[in-house]
N, C-alpha and C positions, 0 to 999 in steps of 0.2 A: 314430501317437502314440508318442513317446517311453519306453520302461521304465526302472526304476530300482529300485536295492534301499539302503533302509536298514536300516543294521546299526548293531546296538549290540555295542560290542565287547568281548570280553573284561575289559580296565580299563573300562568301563563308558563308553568315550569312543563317542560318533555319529561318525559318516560315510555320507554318500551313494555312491554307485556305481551309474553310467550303467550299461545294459545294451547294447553294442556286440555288433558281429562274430556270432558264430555257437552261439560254447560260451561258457561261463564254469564253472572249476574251485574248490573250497575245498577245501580242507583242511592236514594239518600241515608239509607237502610245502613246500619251498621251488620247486619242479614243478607247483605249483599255480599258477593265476593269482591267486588268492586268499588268500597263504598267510598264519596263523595260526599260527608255531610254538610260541608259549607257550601255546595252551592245549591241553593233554593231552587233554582230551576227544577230541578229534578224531582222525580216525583220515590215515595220511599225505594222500590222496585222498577225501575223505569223500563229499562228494554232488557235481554239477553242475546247474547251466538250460544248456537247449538253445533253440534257435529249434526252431519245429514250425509251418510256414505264418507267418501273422500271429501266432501266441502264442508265449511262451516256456514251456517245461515245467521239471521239478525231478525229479531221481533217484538215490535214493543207491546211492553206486559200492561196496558189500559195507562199507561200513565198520562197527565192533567196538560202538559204542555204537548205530548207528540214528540214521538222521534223521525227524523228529518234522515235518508239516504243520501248523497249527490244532488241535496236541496230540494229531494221531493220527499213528500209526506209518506211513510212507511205505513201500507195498509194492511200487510199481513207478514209471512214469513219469505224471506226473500236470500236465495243464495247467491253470497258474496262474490264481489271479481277485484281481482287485485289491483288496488289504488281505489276503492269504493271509501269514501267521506261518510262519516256517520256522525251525526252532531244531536245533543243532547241539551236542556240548560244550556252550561258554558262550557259542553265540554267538546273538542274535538277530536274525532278519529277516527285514524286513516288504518284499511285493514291493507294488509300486503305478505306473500308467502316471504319467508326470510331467502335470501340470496344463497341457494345453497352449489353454485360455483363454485371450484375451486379457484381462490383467492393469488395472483401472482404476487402475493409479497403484500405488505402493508401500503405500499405507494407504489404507480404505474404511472410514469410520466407520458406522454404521446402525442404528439404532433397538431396542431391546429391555429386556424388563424388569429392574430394577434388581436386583441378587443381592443383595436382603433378608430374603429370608423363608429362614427353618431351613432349612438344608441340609446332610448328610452330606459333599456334595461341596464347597459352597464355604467354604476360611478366611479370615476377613478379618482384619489385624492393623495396626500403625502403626509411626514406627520405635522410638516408647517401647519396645512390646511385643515388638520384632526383640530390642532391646538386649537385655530380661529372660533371652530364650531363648537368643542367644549369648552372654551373657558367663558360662553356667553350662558353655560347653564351654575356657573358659581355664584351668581347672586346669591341664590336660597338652596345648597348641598343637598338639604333635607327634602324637600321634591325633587330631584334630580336624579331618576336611577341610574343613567352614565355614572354621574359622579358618586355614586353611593356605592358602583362598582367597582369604581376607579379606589375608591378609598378601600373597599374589601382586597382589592390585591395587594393594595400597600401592605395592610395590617398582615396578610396573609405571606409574604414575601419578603417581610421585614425579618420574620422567624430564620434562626439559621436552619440551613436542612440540608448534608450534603448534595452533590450536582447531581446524581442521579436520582434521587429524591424530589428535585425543585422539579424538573420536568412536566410528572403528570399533576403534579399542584396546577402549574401556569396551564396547561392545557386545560383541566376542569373549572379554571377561573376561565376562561377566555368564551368556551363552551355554554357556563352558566352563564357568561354577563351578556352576550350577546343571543342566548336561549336557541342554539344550535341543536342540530342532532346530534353530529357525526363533528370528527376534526380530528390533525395529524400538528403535531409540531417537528419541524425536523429543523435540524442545525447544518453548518457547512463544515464537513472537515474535509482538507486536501483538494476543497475546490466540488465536493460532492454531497448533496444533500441525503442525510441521513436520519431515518426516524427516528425521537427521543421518546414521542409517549405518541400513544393516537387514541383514541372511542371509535371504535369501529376500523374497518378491514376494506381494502381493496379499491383503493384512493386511486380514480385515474384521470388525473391533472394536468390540461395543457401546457407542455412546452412554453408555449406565449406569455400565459401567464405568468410560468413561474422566474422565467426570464425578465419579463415588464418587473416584476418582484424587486427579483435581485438583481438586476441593471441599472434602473430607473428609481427605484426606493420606491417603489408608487404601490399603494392599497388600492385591492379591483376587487369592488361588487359588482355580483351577476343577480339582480333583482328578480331575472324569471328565466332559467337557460333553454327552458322550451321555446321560448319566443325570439332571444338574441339570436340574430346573425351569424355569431360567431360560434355559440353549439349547438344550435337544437338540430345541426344535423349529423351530429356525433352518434354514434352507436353509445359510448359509452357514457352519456347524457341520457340517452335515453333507458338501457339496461339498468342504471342505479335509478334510475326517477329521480334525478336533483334537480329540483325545481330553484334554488336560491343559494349562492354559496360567496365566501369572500376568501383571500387570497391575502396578508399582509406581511411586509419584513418586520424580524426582527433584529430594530437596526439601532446603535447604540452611537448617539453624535452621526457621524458620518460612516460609520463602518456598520454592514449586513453580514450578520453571524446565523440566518437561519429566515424561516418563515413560519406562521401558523396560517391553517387551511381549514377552512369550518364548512360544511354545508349544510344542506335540510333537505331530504330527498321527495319529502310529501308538501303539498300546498295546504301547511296549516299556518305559516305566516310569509311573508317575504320581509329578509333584511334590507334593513335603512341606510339612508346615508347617516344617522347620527351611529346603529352598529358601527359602521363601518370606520369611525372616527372614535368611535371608545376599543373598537378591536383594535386600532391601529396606535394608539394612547396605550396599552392596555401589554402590546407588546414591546413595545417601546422599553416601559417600566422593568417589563420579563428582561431584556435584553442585556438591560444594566448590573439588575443583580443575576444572569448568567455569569456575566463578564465578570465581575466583584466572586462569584461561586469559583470561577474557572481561578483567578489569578489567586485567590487564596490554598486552593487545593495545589497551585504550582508552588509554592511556597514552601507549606507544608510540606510539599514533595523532595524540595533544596535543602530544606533544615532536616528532614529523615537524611538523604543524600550525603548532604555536609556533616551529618556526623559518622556515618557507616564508613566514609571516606577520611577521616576523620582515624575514628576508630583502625581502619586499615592501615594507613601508615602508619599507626603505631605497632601494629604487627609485625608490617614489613619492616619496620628500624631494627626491630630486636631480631630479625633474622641476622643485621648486619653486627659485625665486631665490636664489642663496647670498648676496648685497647687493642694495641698493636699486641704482637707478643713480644717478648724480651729473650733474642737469642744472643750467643755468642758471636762476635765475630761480626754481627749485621743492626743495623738500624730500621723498622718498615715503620711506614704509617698509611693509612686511609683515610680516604674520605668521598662522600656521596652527597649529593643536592638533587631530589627531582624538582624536575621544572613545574609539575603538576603538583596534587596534593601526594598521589603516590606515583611510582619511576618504574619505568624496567629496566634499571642499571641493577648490578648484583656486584660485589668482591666479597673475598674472606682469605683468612690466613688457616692454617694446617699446620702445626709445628710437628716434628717428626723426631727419631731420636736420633744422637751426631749429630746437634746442631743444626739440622735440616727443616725450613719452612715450605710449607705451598704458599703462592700466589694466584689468586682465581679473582679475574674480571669476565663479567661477559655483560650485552647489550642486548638487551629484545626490541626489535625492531617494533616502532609505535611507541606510545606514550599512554601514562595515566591507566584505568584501571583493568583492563586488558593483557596490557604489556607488564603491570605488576604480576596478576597471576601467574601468568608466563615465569617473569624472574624468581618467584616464590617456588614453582613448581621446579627449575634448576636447581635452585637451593637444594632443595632436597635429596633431588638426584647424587649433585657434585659430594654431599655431605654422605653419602652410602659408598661413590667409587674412587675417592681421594681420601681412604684413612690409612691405603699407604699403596700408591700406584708404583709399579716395580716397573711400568713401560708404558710412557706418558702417549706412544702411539697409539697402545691398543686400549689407555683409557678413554682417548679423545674418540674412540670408533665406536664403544660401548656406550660413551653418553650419547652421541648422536641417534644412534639405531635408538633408545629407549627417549628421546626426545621427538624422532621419525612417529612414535606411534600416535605419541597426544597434541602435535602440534599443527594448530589450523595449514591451511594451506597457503594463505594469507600472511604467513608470520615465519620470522625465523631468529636464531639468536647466532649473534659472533661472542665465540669464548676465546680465552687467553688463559692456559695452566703454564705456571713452572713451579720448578723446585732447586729450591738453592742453599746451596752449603754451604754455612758461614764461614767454617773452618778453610775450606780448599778456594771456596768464590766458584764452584762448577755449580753450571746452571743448565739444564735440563730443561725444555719447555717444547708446547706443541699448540697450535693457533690452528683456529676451525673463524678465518677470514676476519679475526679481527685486525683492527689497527696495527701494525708493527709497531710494539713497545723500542721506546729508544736507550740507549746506553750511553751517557755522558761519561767519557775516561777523565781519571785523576789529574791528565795534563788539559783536558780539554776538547778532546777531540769526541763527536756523537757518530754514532752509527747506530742504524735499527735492526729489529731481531725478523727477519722476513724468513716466508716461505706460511707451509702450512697447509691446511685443506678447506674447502666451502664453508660457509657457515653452519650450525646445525639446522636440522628440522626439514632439510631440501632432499636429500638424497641418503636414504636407511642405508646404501655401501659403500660411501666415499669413502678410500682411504685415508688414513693419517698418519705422521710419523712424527717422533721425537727427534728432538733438534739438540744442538748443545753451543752452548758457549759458556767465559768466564766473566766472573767481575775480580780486578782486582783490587786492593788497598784503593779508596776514595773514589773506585766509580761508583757510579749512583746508574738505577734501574727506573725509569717513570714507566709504567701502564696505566691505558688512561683509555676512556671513552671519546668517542667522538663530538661529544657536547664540547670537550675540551677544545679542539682542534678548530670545530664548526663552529665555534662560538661568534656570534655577527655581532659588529658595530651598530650606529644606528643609519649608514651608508652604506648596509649590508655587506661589509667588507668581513672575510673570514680572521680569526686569528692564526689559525694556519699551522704546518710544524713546525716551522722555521722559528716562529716569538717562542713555541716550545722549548725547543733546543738553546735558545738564548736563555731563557729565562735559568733552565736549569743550569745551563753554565756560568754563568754569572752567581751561582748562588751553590756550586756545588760542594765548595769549602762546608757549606755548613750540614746540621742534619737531618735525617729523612723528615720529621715535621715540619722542621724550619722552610726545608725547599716546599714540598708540599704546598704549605701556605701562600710564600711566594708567588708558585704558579696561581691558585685559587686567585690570589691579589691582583695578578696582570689579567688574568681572565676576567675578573671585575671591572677593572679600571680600561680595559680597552672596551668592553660592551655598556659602557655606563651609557645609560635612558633608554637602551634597548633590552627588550624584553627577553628573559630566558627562555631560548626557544626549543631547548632539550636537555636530560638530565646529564650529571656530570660527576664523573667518577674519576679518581683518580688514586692510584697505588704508586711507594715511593719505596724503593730497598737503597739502603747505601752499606760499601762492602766497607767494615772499618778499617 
């Protein structure tokens, strides 16, 4: 097993020190291995540990003041026991074998009674009560090592330094201001305490406490946990040696985003009530620029976001048609609005020869950036098996099956193909569950183009078949998304197909953009103050 000596130093700063090799020297000696030359106590050479078998021993080498064991005079060579106090001059230390355990994780929460009842040993305070006790040492900053601390973190924390970065800063500021051994900072995410930085391993911290923490806002020092009521009959009180430890939120106004946990496992000082108000000050400070670290890095996060999103829809646009095309005999137009920054609505045109166009609308179920991949990945598809489909049935079963393969299971898309001849007005089409496109006739009268198969993505063998119908002289063809249909008032009243079919009859004299527009119009002016709550697509053929 490992040895080690902690030392409390002269400025009253900690350090550990492995026990290697064979000898180990201190004293004032720059010849020492050890050496101490600022404090006078000591003499140049003062004492050594030696190895002796498996032990290390301890013997002072004739020096002027005496080296001191567990407060008795050190007469010759004496092998050590672990927690054996060795004090020199002004130096203290504690020898102890390192914990060579294996460690369940960096923090071990476990059960124990709450430190409520009268105690000598334990102070509990908040950061009201921090503030009453520091701001009575502001007279004179310059005596005041709180506030000398207090100011070291400012300076220290004022620095930008990404969130994973600030961490073990505040944890080695917390550590050094209150001259700790050991300590853990951990944060709450999801309601679970999670380590950000720690000094040391194998943190096993009462429940009670850490609860009192983050319930109550309250700062708990344990002045001696061998003596408190509430651990000294803890096994794992006793297995670490912590003799003194404090416990505080880190809490920002009114909200607890985390705690810092400091202890001392050796009795070379006990924490103060004034620690315990500069640790609790100290996190305070930490908390705020956590929070100021956290909401900048979200920021940051929305403006990368906002442009990649940004950037996307201008991809997705240019999948879409920059014009109608201009055939014989027919009038089309389109048009698309996602409700987000990008859609998963999709249309395009195909013109063929004879006068022949495709029309392709489809819908991915969901919205925003998801649902656009989905509609890009169709794109792609439709733009490989519509460069000239000879049987609208067997290409609606070829997109599906190659749609079957990439699409979550979560997700599916309604498409809508036809193809229409300007010259004759025959129209060809096959629907995989979307909307029934309507046909407004020359005199007036609507009817929709029904039938069809599932939507894609559910079922790799649904069949499907080609359908036919005609348009003739002035009727008009709407294909349209369901944003069109569903489009809600601010009484959540639907628009419905009914204002559809009005709207297109009333306006079917005119042409395919004219109507178009039209609808867009009424779809506006019936949802006006309410919010677009889905993308909106809409395709318009009119037969000349």
């Amino acid at each position: 097993m490992a040895r080690e000596l902690v030392i409390q130093c002269p400025d009253r700063q900690m350090r550990t020190v492995p026990l290697i090799g064979q000898r180990l020297s201190v004293g004032r000696s720059s010849a020492a291995d050890l050496c101490f030359a600022e404090d006078a106590g000591l003499s140049r050479q003062h004492f050594a540990f030696e190895v002796e078998g498996d032990d290390w021993t301890v013997q002072d080498l004739g020096s002027k003041n005496g080296t001191y064991v567990n407060d008795l005079a050190l007469k010759g060579r004496l092998v050590l026991r672990p927690g054996d106090r060795i004090t020199a001059g002004h130096l203290i230390i504690v020898y102890s074998p390192a914990d060579g355990r294996a460690q369940e994780g960096v923090v071990v929460f476990e059960g124990g009674a709450p430190p409520d009842s009268p105690s000598t040993s334990t102070v509990i305070t908040s950061l009201e009560g921090a503030h009453q006790t520091i701001v009575l040492e502001r007279a004179d900053p310059r005596t005041s090592a709180p506030m000398q601390a207090l100011i070291r973190a400012g300076q220290e924390l004022a620095e930008y330094r990404p969130l994973a970065e600030m961490f073990p800063v505040i944890l080695d500021l917390a550590v050094q201001g209150v001259n700790a051994q050991r300590g853990v900072l951990m944060t709450l995410e999801g309601g679970t305490l999670v380590p950000k930085a720690h000094k040391g391993d194998g943190f096993r911290i009462s429940t009670a406490v850490r609860d009192r923490v983050l319930n109550d806002k309250a700062s708990i020092l344990v002045r001696d946990a061998q003596l408190d009521e509430a651990f000294k009959g803890r096994m794992s009180i006793v297995e670490q040696k912590v003799h003194t430890m404090m416990a505080v939120p880190l809490q920002t106004k009114e909200r607890i985003i985390g705690l810092i946990y400091v202890d001392s496992p050796f009795v070379l000082r006990e924490f103060t009530k004034d620690d315990l108000s500069l640790l609790t000050l100290m996190a305070n400070e930490a908390a705020i620029r956590i929070e100021n670290a956290r909401l900048a890095e979200i920021e940051a996060a929305d403006r990368i976001m906002q442009r990649e999103l940004t950037q996307a829809a201008e991809i997705q646009r240019r999948t879409l048609p920059d014009t109608a095309p201009q055939m014989p005999g027919l009038e089309v137009a389109g048009y698309n609005a996602a409700c987000r920054t990008v859609g998963g609505d999709y249309y395009d045109f195909f013109p063929y020869p004879d006068a022949r166009v495709g029309l392709a609308l489809g819908d991915v179920s969901g919205k925003g950036m998801p649902a656009s991949l989905m509609a890009m990945a169709l794109h792609a598809r439709v733009q490989v098996l519509a460069e000239e489909p000879l049987d609208l049935g067997a290409f609606m079963t070829r997109l599906n099956k190659s749609t079957c393969v990439k699409c979550p299971s979560n997700r599916f898309i309604t498409f809508f193909f036809c193809v229409l001849d300007g010259g004759t007005g025959a129209l060809s089409f096959a629907s995989a569950g979307h909307n029934p496109p309507v046909v407004v006739r020359a005199g007036g009268q609507a009817q929709t183009l029904e039938g069809g198969g599932p939507p894609l993505g559910i079922l790799p063998l649904a069949p499907y078949c080609e359908m036919k119908a005609r348009l003739d002289p002035g009727d008009v063809l709407a294909i349209y998304s369901d944003g069109v249909t569903e489009a809600n008032d601010v009484d959540q009243q639907e628009f419905g197909e009914e204002r559809l079919i009005e709207v297109l009859r009333q306006h079917r004299g005119e042409s395919a953009e004219s109507i178009l527009k039209a609808v867009n119009d009424a779809v506006a002016a019936f949802a006006a103050g309410a919010p677009q709550a889905d993308d909106i697509t809409l395709v318009v053929a009119k037969k000349e």
